[in-house]
C-alpha positions as CSV (number, residue, x, y, z in Angstrom):
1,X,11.4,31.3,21.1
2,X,9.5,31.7,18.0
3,X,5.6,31.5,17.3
4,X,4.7,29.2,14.2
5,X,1.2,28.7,12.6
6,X,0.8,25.2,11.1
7,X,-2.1,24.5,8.9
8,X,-3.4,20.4,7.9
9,X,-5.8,20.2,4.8
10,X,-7.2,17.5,2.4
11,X,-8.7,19.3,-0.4
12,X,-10.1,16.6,-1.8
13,X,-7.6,16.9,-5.4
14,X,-9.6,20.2,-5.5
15,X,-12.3,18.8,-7.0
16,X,-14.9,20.9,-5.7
17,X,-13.9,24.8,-5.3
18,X,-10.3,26.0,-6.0
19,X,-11.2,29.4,-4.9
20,X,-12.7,28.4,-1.4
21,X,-9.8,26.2,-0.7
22,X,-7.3,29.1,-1.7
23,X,-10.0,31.2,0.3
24,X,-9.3,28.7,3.5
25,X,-5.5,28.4,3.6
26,X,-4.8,32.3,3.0
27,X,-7.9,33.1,5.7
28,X,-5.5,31.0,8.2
29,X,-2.0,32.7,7.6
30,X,-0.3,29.7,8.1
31,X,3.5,29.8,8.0
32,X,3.6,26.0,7.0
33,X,0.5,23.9,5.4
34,X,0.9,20.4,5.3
35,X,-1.4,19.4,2.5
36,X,-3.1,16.0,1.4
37,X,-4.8,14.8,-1.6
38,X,-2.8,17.1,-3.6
39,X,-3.4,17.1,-7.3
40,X,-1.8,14.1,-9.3
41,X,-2.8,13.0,-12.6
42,X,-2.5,14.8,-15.9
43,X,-0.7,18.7,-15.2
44,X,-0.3,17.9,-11.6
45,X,2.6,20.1,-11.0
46,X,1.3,23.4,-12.5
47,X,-1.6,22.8,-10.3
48,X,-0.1,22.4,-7.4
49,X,2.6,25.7,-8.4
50,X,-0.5,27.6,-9.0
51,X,-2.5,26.5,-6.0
52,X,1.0,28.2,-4.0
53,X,1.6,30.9,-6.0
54,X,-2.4,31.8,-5.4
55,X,-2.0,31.0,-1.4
56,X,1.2,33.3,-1.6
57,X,3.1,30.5,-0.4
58,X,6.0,28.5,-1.8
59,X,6.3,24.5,-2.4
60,X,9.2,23.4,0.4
61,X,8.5,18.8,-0.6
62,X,5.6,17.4,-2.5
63,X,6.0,14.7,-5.4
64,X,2.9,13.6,-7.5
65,X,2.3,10.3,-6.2
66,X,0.5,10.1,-2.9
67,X,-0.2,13.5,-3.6
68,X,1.2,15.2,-0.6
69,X,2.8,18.4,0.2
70,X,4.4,20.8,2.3
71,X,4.1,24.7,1.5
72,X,5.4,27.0,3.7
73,X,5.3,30.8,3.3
74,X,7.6,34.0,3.5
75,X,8.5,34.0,6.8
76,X,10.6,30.5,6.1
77,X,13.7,29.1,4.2
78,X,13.9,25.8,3.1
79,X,16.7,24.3,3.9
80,X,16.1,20.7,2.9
81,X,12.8,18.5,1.3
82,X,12.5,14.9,1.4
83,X,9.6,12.6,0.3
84,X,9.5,9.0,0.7
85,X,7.2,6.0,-0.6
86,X,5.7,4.3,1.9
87,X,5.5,0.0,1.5
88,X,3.0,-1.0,-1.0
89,X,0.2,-3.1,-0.6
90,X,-1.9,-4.1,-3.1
91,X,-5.2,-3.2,-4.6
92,X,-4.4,0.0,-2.3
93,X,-3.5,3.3,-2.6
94,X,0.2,4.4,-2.5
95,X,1.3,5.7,0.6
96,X,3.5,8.7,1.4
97,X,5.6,11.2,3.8
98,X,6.6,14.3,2.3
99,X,9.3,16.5,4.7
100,X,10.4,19.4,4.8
101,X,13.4,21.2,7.2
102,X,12.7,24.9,7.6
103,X,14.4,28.1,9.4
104,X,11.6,30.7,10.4
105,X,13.3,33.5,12.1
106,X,16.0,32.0,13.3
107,X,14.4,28.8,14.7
108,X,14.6,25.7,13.0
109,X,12.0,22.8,12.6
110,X,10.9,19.6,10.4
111,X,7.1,19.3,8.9
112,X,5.9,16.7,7.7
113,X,2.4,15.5,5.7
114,X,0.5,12.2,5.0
115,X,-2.4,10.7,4.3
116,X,-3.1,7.2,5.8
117,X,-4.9,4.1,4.7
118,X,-8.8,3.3,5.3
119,X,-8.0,-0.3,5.9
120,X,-6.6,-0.9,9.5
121,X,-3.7,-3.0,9.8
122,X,-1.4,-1.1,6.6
123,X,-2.3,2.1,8.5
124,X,-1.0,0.9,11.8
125,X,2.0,-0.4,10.1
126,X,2.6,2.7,8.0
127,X,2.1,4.7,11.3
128,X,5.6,3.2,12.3
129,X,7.5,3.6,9.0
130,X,6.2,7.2,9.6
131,X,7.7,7.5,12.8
132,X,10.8,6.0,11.6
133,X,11.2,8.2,8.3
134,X,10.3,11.7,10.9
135,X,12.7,11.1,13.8
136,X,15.5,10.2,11.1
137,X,15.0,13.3,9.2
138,X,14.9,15.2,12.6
139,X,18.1,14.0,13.9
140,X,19.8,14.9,10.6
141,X,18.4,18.1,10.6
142,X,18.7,18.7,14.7
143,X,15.3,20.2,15.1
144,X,12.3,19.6,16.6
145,X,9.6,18.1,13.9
146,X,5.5,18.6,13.6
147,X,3.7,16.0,11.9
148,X,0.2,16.8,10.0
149,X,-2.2,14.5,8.4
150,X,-5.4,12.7,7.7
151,X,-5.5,9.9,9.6
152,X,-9.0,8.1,8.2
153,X,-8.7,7.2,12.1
154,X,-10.8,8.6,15.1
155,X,-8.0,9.8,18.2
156,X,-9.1,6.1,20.1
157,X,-7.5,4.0,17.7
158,X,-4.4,2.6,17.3
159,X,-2.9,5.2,15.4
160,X,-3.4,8.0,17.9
161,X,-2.4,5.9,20.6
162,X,0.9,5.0,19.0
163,X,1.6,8.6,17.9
164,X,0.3,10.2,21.2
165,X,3.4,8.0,22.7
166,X,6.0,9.6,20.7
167,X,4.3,13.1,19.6
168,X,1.9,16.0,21.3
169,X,-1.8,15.8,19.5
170,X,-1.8,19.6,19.4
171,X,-5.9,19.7,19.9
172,X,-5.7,17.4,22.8
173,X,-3.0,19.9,24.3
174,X,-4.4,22.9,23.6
175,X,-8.0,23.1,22.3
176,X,-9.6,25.8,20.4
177,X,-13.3,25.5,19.2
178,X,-14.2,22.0,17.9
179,X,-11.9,19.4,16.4
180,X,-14.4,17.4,14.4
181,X,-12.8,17.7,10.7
182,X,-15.0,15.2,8.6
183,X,-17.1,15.9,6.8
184,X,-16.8,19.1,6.0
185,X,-20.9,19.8,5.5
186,X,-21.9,18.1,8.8
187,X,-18.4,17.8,11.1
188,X,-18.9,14.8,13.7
189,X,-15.4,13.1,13.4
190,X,-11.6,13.8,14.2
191,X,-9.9,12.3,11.9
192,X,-7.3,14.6,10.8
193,X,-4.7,15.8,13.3
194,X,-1.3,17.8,14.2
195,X,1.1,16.0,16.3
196,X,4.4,17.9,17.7
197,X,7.5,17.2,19.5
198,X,7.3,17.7,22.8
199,X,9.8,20.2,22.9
200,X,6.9,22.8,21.0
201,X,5.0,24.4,23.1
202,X,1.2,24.3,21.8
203,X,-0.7,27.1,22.3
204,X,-4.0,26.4,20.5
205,X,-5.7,24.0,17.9
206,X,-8.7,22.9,16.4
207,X,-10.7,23.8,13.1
208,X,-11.0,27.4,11.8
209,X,-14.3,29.3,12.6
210,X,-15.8,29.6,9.6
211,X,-17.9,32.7,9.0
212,X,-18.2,32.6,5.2
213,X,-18.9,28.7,4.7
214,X,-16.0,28.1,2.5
215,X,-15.1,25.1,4.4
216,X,-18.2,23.5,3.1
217,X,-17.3,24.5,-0.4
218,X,-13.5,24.0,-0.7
219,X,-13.8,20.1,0.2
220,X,-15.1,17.1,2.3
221,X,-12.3,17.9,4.8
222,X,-12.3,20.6,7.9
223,X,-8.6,21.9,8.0
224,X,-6.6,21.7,11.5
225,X,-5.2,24.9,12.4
226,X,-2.2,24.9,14.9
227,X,-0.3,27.4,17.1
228,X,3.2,26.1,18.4
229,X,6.2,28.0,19.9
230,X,9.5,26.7,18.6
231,X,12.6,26.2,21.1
């Protein structure tokens, strides 16, 4: 059995403070950070290398549309990265699901990131192509997969409900401190969330204390912190 840290963040295309977001991810010593919102217009990929490189981690899937990623740091080897375009619908943002399969210490496991729509019907259709894409990947890797996102839905929608049928919501599991990650200045929502096979074990979730403020300053979004125990 091995102990993983998995950490979900939208930094808002890092907009506001670089530093406090770089600040948030290395405060959490995650061992994978499923980003969203990721940088994607004009130098997007030496952004997002140098937004690793400063978080001391390394980029394991992320493409510049959608702008998702997965990063995972020293203690893991990537062993395969996939990301696929979700179905378009127009006058709406691109949709996404960036993977990535990964060996830390011996124990093997898929993570996966995306960001889902406002609008309600393309997210709970997306939500299945999701589902689809993950357990695919899984099987061809054989291991047990996590899947980390913004949601732009509260845990009693549809969304939830359909993931909650398939996946563990880590907070929901396992609390730890609040799980209210939007906004950022004045949490009062859950709408970002880590989901896990059930054959993790969850130890603890739920947003970061945060005794400097960054939070506030690194985006809109509170990041979802989770502690799982890999078969």
């Amino acid at each position: 059995m091995v102990d993983v840290r998995v950490l979900s963040y939208n930094i808002r295309a890092l907009r506001d403070d670089e530093d406090a977001v770089v600040r948030v991810i290395r405060r959490s010593e995650a061992d994978v950070v499923c980003l969203q919102e990721v940088p994607r217009f004009l130098g997007w990929r030496a952004t997002r290398d140098r937004l690793a490189r400063r978080c001391g981690l390394t980029v394991a899937a992320s493409r510049q549309i959608a702008g998702l990623a997965v990063f995972c740091g020293p203690r893991a080897r990537v062993l395969a990265g996939e990301y696929h375009l979700l179905t378009r619908v127009p006058r709406l943002h691109r949709r996404a699901l960036a993977l990535a399969a990964l060996e830390i210490d011996g124990a093997r496991l898929v993570a996966a990131s995306t960001h889902l729509d406002l609008e309600d019907a393309p997210r709970l259709a997306h939500t299945g192509q999701v589902l689809s894409l993950l357990d695919r990947f899984r099987r061809a890797h054989r291991a047990p997969a996590l899947l980390a996102g913004d949601l732009n839905e509260e845990p009693e929608g549809p969304v939830w409900r359909l993931l909650g049928g398939v996946l563990q919501d880590c907070y929901a599991v396992a609390p730890r401190g609040s799980g209210d990650t939007y906004s950022a200045a004045s949490p009062h929502k859950r709408i970002d969330g880590i989901f896990a096979d059930p054959a993790f074990q969850v130890t603890g979730c739920g947003v970061p204390s945060d005794v400097d403020g960054d939070q506030a300053l690194a985006t809109d979004h509170c990041p979802v912190l989770a502690d799982v125990t890999v078969p």
